[in-house]
Every structure is written in structure tokens, then in C-alpha cells.
C-alpha positions in Angstrom: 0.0 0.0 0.0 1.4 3.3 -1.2 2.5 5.6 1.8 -0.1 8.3 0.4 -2.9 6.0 0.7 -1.9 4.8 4.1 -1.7 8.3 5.0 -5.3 9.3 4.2 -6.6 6.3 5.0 -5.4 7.4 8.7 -6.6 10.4 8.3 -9.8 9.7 7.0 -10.0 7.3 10.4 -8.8 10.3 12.4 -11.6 12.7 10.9 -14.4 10.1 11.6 -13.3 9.7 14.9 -13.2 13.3 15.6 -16.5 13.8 14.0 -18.3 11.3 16.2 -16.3 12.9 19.3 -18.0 16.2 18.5 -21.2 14.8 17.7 -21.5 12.8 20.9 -20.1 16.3 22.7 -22.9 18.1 21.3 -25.5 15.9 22.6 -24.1 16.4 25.7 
């Protein structure tokens, strides 16, 4: 897997992750 992919495949993790943190945050 090319390093690029790897890296926004993390990222795209990372993102999701923070989205779901803000979401449940919100509710809050």
C-alpha cells in the first residue's frame, strides 16, 4: 500500500473519529 494511501486512510479514520467525538459532545 502506497504511503499516500496509508496516510489518508489514517486520516480519514482520524476525521471520523473526531466527527463522532464532536457529535456525541454536542448531545451532551
Amino acid at each position: 500500500m502506497p504511503k499516500e494511501t496509508r496516510s489518508l486512510a489514517s486520516l480519514d479514520k482520524f476525521l471520523t473519529i473526531h466527527q463522532h467525538l464532536i457529535f456525541t459532545w454536542g448531545r451532551r
